[in-house]
C-alpha positions as CSV (number, residue, x, y, z in Angstrom):
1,X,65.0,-6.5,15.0
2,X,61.6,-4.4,13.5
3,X,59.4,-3.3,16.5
4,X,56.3,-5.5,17.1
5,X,53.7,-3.5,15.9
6,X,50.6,-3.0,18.4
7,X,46.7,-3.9,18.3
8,X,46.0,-0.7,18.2
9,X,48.6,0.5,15.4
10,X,47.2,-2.1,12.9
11,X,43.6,-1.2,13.8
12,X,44.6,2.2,13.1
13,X,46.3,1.1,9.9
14,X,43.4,-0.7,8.6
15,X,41.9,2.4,8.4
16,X,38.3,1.8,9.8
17,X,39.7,-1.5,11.2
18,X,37.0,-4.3,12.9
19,X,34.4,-1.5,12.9
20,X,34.6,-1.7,8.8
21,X,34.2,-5.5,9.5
22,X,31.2,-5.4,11.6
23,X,28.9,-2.7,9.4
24,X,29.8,-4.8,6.7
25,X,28.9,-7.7,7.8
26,X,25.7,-5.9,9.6
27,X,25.1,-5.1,5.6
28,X,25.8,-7.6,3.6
29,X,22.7,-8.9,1.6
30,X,23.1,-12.3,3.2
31,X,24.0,-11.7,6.4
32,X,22.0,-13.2,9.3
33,X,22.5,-9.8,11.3
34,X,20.6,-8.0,8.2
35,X,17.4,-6.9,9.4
36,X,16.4,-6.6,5.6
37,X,18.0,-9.8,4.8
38,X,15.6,-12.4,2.5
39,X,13.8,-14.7,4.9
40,X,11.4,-17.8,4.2
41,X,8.1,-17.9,4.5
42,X,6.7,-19.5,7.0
43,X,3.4,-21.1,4.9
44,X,3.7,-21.9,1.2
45,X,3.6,-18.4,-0.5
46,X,1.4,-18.0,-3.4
47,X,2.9,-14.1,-3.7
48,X,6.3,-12.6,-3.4
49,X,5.1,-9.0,-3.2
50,X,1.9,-6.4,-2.9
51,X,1.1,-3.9,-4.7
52,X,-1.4,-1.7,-3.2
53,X,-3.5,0.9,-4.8
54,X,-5.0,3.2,-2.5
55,X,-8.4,5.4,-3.5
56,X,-8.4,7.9,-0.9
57,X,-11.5,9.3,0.3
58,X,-13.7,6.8,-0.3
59,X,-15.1,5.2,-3.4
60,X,-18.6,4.6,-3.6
61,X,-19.4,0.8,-4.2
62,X,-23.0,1.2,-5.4
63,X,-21.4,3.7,-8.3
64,X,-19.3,1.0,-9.3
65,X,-18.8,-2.6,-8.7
66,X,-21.7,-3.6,-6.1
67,X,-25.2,-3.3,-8.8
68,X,-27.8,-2.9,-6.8
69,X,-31.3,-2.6,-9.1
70,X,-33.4,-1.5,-6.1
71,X,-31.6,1.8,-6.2
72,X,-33.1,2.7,-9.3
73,X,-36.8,1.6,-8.6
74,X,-37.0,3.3,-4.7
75,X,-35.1,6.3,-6.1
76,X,-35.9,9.7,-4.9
77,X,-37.9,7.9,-1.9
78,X,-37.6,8.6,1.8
79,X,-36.3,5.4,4.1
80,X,-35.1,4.5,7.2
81,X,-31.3,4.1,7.0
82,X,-28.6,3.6,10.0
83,X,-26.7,6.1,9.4
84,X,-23.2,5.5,11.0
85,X,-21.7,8.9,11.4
86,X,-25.1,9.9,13.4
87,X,-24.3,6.3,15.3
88,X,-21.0,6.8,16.2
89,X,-22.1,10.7,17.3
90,X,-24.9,10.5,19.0
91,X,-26.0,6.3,19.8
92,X,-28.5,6.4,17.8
93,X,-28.4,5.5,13.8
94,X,-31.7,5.5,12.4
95,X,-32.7,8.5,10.3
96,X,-34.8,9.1,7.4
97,X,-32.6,9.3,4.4
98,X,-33.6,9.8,0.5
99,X,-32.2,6.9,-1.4
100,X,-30.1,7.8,-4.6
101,X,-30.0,5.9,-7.9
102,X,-26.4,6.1,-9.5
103,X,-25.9,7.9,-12.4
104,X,-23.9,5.2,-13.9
105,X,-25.2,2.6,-15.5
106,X,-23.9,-1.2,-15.4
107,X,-23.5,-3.9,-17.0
108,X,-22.2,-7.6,-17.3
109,X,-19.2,-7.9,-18.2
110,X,-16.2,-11.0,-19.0
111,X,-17.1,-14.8,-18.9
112,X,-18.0,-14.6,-15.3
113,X,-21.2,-12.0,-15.9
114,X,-19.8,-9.5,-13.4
115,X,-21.1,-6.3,-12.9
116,X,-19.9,-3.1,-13.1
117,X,-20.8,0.4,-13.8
118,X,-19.7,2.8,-16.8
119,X,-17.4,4.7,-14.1
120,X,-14.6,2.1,-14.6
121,X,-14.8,1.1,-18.3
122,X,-11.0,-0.2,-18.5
123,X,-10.8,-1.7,-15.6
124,X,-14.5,-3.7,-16.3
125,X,-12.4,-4.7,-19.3
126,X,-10.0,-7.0,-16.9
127,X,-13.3,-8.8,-14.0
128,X,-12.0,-12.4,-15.6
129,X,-8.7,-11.4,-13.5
130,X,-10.2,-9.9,-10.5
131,X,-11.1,-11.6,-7.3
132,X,-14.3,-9.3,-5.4
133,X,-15.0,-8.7,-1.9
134,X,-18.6,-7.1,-1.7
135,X,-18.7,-7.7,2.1
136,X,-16.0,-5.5,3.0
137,X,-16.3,-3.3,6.3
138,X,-14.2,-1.6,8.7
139,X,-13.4,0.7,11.9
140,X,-13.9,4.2,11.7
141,X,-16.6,6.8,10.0
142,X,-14.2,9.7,9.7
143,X,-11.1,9.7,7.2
144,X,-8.2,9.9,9.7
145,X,-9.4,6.7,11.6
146,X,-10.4,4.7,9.3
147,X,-7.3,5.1,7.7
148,X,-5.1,4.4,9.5
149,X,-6.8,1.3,10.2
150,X,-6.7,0.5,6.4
151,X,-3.0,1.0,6.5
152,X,-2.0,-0.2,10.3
153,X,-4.7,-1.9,11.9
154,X,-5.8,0.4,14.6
155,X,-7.1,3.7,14.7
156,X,-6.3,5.1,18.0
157,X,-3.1,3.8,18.5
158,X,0.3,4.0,17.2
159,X,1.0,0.8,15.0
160,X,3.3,-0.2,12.1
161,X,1.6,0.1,8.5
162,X,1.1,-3.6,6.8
163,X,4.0,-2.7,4.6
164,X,6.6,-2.7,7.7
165,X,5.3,-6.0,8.7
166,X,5.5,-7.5,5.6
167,X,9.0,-6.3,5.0
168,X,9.7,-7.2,9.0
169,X,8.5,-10.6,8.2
170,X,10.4,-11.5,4.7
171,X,12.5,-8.9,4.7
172,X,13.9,-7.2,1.0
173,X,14.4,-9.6,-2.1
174,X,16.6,-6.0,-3.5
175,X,19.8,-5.4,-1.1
176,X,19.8,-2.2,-3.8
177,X,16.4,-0.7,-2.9
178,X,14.2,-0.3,-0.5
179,X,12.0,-3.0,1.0
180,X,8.8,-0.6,1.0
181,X,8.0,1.8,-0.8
182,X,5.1,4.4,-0.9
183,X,4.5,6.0,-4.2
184,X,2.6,9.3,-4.0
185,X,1.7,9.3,-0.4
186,X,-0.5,12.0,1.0
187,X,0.3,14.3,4.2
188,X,-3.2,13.9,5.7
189,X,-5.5,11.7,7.2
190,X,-2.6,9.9,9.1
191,X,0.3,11.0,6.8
192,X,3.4,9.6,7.5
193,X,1.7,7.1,10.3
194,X,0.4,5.0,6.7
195,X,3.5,4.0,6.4
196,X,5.5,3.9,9.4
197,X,7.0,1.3,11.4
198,X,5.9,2.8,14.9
199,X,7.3,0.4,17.3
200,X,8.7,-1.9,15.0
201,X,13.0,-0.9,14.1
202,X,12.8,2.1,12.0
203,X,14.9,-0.1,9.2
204,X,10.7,-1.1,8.6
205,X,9.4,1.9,7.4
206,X,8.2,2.8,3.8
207,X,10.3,5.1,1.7
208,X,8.1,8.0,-0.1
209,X,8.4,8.5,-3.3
210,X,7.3,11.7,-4.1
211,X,3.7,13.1,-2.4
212,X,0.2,13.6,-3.6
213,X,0.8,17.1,-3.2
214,X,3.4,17.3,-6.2
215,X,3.1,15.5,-9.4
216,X,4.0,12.2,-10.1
217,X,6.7,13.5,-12.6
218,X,8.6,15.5,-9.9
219,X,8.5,11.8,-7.9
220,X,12.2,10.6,-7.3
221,X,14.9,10.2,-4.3
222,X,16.5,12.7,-2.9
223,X,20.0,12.9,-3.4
224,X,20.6,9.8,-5.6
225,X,23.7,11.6,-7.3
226,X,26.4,14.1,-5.4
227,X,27.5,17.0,-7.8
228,X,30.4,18.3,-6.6
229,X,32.4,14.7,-5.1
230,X,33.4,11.9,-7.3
231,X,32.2,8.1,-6.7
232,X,35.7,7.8,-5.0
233,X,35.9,10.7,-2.8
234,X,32.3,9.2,-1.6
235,X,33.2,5.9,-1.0
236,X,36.4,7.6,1.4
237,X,33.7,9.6,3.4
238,X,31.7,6.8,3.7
239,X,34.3,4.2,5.3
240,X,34.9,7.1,7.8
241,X,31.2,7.5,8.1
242,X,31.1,3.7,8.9
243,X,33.9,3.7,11.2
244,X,32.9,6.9,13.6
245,X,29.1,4.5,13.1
246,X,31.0,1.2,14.1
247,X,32.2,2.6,17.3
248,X,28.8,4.1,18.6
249,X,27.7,0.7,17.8
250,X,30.2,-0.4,20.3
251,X,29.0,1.9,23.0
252,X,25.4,1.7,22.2
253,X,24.4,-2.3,21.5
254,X,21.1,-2.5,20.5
255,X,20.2,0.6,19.9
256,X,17.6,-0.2,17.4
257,X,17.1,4.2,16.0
258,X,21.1,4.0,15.3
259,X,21.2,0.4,14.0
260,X,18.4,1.6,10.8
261,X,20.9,5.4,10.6
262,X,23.9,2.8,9.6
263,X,21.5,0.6,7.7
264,X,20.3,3.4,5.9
265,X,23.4,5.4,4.8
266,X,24.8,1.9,3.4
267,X,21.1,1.5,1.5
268,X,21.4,5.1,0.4
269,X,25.1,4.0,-0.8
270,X,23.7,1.1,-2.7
271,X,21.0,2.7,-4.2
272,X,22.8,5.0,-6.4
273,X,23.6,2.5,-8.5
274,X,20.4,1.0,-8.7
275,X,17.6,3.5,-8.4
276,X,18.1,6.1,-11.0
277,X,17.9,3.2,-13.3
278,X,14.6,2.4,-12.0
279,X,13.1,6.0,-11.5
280,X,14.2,6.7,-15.7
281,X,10.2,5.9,-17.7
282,X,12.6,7.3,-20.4
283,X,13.4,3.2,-20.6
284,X,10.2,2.2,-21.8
285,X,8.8,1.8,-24.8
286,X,6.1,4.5,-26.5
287,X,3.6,1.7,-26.0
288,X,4.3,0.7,-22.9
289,X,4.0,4.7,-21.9
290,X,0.3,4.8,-24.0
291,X,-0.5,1.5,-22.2
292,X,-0.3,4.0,-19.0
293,X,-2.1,6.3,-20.3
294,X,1.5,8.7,-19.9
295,X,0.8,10.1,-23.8
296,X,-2.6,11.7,-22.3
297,X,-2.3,14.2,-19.6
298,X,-5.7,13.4,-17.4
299,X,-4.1,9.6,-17.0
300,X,-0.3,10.7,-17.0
301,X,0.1,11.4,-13.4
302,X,-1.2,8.3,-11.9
303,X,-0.4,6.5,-15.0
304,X,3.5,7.1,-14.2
305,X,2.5,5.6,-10.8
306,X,1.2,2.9,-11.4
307,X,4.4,2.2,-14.0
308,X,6.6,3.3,-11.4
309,X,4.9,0.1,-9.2
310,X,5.7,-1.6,-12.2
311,X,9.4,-1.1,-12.1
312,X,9.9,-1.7,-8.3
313,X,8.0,-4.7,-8.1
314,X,10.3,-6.3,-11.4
315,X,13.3,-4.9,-8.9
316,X,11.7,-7.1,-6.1
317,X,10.3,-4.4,-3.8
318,X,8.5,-6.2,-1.4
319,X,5.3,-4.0,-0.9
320,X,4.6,-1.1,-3.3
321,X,1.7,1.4,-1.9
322,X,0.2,3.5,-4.6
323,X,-1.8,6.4,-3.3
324,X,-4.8,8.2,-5.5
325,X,-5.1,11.5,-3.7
326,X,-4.7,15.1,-3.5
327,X,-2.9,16.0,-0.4
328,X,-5.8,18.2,0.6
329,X,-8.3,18.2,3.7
330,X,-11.1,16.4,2.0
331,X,-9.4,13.1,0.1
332,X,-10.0,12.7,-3.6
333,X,-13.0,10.0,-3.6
334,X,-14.6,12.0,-1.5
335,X,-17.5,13.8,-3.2
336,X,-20.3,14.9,-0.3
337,X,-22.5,17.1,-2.4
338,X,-20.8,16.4,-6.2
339,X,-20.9,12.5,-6.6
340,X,-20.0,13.5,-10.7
341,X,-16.6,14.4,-9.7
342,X,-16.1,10.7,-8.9
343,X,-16.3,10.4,-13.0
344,X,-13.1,12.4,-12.7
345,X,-11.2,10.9,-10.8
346,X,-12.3,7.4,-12.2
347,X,-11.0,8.7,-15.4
348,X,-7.6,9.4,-14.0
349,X,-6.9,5.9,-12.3
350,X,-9.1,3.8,-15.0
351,X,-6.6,3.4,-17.7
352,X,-3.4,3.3,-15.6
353,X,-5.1,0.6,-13.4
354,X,-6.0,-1.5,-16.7
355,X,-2.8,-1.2,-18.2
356,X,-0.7,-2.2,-14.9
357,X,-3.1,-5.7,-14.7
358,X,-2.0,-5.8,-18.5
359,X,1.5,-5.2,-18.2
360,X,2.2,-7.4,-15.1
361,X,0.2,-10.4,-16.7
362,X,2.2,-10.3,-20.0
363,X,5.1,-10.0,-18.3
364,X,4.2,-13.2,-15.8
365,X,4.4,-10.8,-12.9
366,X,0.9,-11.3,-11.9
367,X,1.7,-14.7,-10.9
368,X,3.5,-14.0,-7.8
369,X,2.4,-10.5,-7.3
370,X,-1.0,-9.4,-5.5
371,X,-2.6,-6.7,-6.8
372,X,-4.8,-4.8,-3.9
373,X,-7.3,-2.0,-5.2
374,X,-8.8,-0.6,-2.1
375,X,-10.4,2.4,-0.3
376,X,-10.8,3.2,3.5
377,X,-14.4,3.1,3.4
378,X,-17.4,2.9,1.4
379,X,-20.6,5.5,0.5
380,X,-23.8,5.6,1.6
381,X,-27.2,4.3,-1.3
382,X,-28.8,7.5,0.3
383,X,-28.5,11.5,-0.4
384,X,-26.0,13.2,2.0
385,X,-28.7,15.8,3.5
386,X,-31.0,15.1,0.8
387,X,-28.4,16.8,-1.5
388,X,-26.2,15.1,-4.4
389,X,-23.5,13.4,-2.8
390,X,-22.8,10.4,-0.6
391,X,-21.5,10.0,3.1
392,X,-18.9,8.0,4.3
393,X,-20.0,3.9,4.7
394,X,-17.8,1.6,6.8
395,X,-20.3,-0.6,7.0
396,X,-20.4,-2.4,3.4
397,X,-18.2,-1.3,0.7
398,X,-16.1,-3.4,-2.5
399,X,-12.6,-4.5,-2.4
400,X,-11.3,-6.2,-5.2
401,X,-8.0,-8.6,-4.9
402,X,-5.7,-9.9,-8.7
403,X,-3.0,-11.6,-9.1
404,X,-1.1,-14.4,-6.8
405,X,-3.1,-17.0,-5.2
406,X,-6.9,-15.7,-5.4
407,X,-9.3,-16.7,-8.0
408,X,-9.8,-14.8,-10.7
409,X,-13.1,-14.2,-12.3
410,X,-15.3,-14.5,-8.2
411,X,-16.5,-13.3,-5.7
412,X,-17.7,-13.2,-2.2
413,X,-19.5,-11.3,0.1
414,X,-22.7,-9.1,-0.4
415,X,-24.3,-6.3,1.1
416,X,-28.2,-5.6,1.8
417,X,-30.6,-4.9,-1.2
418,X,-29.8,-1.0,-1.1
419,X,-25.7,-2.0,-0.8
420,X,-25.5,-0.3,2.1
421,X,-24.3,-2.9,5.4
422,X,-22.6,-6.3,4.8
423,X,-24.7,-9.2,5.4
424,X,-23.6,-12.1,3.8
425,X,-19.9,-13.2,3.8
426,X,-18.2,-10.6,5.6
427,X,-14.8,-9.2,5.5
428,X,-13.9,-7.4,8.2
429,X,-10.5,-5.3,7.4
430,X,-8.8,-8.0,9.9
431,X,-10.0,-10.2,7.4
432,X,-8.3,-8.8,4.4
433,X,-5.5,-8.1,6.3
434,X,-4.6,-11.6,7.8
435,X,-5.7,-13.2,4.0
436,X,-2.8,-11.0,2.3
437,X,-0.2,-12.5,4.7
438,X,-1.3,-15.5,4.2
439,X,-1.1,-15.3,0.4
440,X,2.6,-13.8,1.2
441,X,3.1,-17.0,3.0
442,X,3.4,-15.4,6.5
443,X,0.9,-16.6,9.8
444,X,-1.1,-13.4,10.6
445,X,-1.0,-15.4,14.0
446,X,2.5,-15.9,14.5
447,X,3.7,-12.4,13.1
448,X,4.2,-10.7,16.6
449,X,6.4,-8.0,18.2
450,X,7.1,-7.8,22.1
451,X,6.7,-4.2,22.8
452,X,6.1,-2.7,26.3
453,X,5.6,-6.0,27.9
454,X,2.6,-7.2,25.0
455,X,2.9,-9.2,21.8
456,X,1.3,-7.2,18.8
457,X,0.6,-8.5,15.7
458,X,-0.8,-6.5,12.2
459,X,-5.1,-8.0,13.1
460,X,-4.3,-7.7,17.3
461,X,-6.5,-10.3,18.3
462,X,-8.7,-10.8,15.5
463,X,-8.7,-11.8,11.8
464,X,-9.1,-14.9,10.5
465,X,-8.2,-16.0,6.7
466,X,-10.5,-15.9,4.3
467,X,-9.8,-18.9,2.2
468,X,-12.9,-19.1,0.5
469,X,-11.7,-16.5,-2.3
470,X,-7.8,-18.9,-2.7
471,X,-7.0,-20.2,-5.5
């Protein structure tokens, strides 16, 4: 008569036995224990995804989409102005500043007559798409603050970037890729903070693609293909990997750091199937590359960006950040004493920026995918130290929304006659930030983590949808 074999000699048979069984089930695409499992939103969604396109450093409004004709008659003219980094210094914000005409002219432009200067001729091309916010303002007069309050919220505090909560909230439409993804990111002025998932489980946080240190063509995944094993050998290491990662599972419930290390070496697993397929432009068509401005080499960085954004969100990447910078101490946008430069970097983000709205639309991904141009603060109408440049303005600066569930061809919101503070309309970032989870069909409201015996949320206690720009 054969010897009963024991529990333990057919768990050790089975190779990785019930531990295999649990990581796979913690894995599978549409398993309830998947943190980045799909979930339903909450509110009718009028967008599956973001895309956000970041303008570091600060882009003047009065430059480019904020026309304010009183510039040009009290130009050169000494005037009383709150200034807001003297404010936050010192307490006390009024100084006599001289107020500076831009050097770009504007015009009207699409059915809906809006204006806009010469700095963004493409995108100007596109205002019967675009939904504007011209009473935009926000925390913080210095980069670093303000942000990381663009991209989390707060600016003294650790807090997850809107990207986490947006994935922690809907989770990933890809099992194959990455939820979130940051394309270009820079090291400064909160670095990897921008898109972190602080106390939210580190399965949250963005993935970077590349860094705005290194060009856009050097932008990929590390270690997407092994070299020296085959697919098989892999897959061998990796069912040991997920046994030796089942059992500290076993001795360490809960453990949210080691739940997102298993989560991430079975993504990392996935993903080379999927990714490389996604990082190759060499796909796409010659026009599609021109449409990107990739065939011209003052667009082709951001223009493969921008493409990249493309891909991911086809893929359905949830939340796709897109960072215009430089890496460096003083962020692209932002020109002190050389407000001409901004004509440089508007020509490097113009054309890509047009041809993703074009590409998107004639592909029908605009319909369910919210297009976010933004920048962390605005410029002063007045002369930096009487020189030829503009300070930093959180006080009343242009945000402009496309795509799912806003109306094209408006806006809202309007700053005094010189464009300098918000006074009609305003948007406080809150604002903005509770709108886009609404259009993404979650309750800015009910979106909360317990941490440390409090219940956060993306706007803390503030922030209230602005649903006079909805569709």
């Amino acid at each position: 008569m054969p010897r009963p074999i024991t529990r333990r000699e057919i768990l050790q048979s089975a190779g990785c036995g019930f531990g295999y069984l649990a990581l796979a089930g913690l894995t599978a695409g549409d398993s309830p224990a998947n943190p980045l499992a799909p979930r339903p939103p909450v509110l009718p969604a009028r967008a599956k995804r973001v895309i956000f396109l970041f303008m570091q450093g600060g882009v003047s409004q009065v430059d480019s989409f904020d026309y304010k004709p009183l510039l040009a008659r009290q130009g050169g003219k000494m005037m009383s102005f709150v200034d807001a980094r003297r404010q936050a210094n010192t307490g006390m914000g009024g100084s006599e500043q001289r107020v500076m005409p831009s050097p770009w002219r504007f015009e009207q432009h699409g059915e809906c007559g809006r204006w806009a200067s010469g700095l963004f001729p493409e995108i100007s091309r596109h205002v019967d798409d675009l939904c504007f916010l011209h009473g935009v303002h926000t925390e913080g007069v210095a980069h670093g603050p303000a942000t990381l309050f663009l991209h989390c919220g707060a600016s003294n505090q650790v807090r997850p970037s809107m990207g986490s909560w947006v994935l922690y909230g809907l989770g990933s439409e890809n099992a194959n890729l990455p939820g979130f993804v940051t394309i270009g990111p820079s090291p400064g002025n909160g670095g990897a903070r921008n898109y972190g998932s602080a106390f939210l489980p580190a399965i949250y946080q963005g993935t970077a693609l590349g860094s705005a240190t290194r060009p856009a063509s050097r932008a990929t995944i590390r270690n997407l293909s092994n070299p020296v094993l085959s697919r098989e050998e892999q897959a061998r290491g990796l069912d040991l990997l997920r046994g030796l990662n089942a059992e500290q599972a076993r001795t360490r419930p809960g453990d949210q750091e080691l739940e997102a290390v298993v989560a991430s070496h079975e993504l990392a697993w996935r993903m080379q199937s999927q990714a490389p397929g996604v990082l190759d432009l060499g796909r796409e068509s010659r026009e599609t590359l021109a449409l990107y401005g990739i065939d011209d080499p003052l667009t082709e960085n951001f223009g493969r960006q921008c493409l990249l954004a493309r891909r991911f969100c086809e893929e359905g990447v949830r939340f796709i950040q897109v960072t215009y910078g430089d890496g460096t101490a003083n962020p692209a946008w932002d020109q002190h004493s050389n407000l001409p430069k901004h004509g440089d970097h508007a020509r490097a983000v113009d054309r890509p920026i047009a041809g993703l709205l074009v590409d998107l639309k004639r592909r029908g991904l605009l319909e369910d995918t919210l297009i976010w141009w933004g920048t962390e603060f605005g410029r002063t109408p007045y002369a930096e130290k009487n020189g030829t440049g503009r300070d930093h303005n959180p006080g009343g600066f242009t945000v402009w929304l496309a795509g799912a569930g806003v109306k094209p061809g408006f806006a809202l919101g309007q700053t005094d006659e010189f464009g300098h503070l918000a006074v009609q309309d305003k948007v406080h970032m809150h604002d903005l930030h509770a709108t886009i989870l609404h259009l993404l069909g979650l309750d800015p409201e009910r979106l909360t983590f317990r941490y440390s015996g409090r219940d956060f949320r993306l706007t803390d206690v503030s922030g209230q949808v602005v649903r006079e720009i909805l569709a």
